[in-house]
N, C-alpha and C positions, 0 to 999 in steps of 0.2 A: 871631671874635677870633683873634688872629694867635698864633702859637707863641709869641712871647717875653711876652707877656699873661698868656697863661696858666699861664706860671712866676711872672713876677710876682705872679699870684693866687694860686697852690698856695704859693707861700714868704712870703707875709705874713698870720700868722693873722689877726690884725686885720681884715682885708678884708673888709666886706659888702656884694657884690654887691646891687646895689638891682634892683626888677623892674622890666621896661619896661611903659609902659603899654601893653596890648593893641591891634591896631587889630580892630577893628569887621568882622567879616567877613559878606560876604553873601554867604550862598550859597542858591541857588534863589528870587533874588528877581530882577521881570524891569522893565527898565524899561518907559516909557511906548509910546514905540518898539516893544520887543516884545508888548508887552499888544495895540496896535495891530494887529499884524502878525499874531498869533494870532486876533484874533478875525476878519480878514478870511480869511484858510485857511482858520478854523474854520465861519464862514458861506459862503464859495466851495463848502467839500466838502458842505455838507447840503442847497446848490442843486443840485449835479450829481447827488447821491443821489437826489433830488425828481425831475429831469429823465429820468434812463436810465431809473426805478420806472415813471414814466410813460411812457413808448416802450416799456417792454414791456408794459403792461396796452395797448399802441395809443391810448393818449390825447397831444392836443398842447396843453400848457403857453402860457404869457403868453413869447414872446421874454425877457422880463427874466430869464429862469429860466436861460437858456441866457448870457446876454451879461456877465451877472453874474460866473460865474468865469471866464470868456473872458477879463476885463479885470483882477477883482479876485486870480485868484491868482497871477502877475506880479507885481503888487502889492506882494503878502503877501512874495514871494521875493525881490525889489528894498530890502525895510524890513529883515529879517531879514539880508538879507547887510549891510548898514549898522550895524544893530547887532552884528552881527560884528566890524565894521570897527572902530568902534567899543571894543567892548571888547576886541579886541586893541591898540589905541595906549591906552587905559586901563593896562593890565596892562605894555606895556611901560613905561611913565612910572614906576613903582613903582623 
């Protein structure tokens, strides 16, 4: 509110300031996008944990085991910088 508003407010007893309505705040909720993008990280890194576990006991894995986050955590960092993007032109809009 500007200065002269709030003289206006302070010297009219009368005045009852009404409440705004609240907006809806999210906080720690991800969208679909990121839901997406976490869960292929989240499966990328338990392929690669799988893969080195096995190279060092000297065993060799199916190819999919190796190609998998080869391709998919790229992926995961390609969606995540989008929903960045994303809820930065969000948040400017406001």
């Amino acid at each position: 509110m500007s200065g002269i508003g709030t003289l206006v407010i302070m010297s009219d007893p009368t005045f009852q300031e009404r409440p705004r309505p609240a907006r809806p705040v999210r906080v720690g909720t991800l969208s679909t996008l990121g839901l997406v993008a976490l869960v292929l990280a989240a499966l990328s890194s338990v392929s690669l944990v799988i893969v080195l576990i096995a190279a060092l006991m000297g065993q060799v894995l199916w190819s999919g085991f190796t190609i998998f986050p080869a391709v998919f955590f790229p992926v995961a960092f390609m969606l995540m910088c989008v929903e960045l993007a994303r809820t930065a032109l969000r948040r400017r809009r406001r």
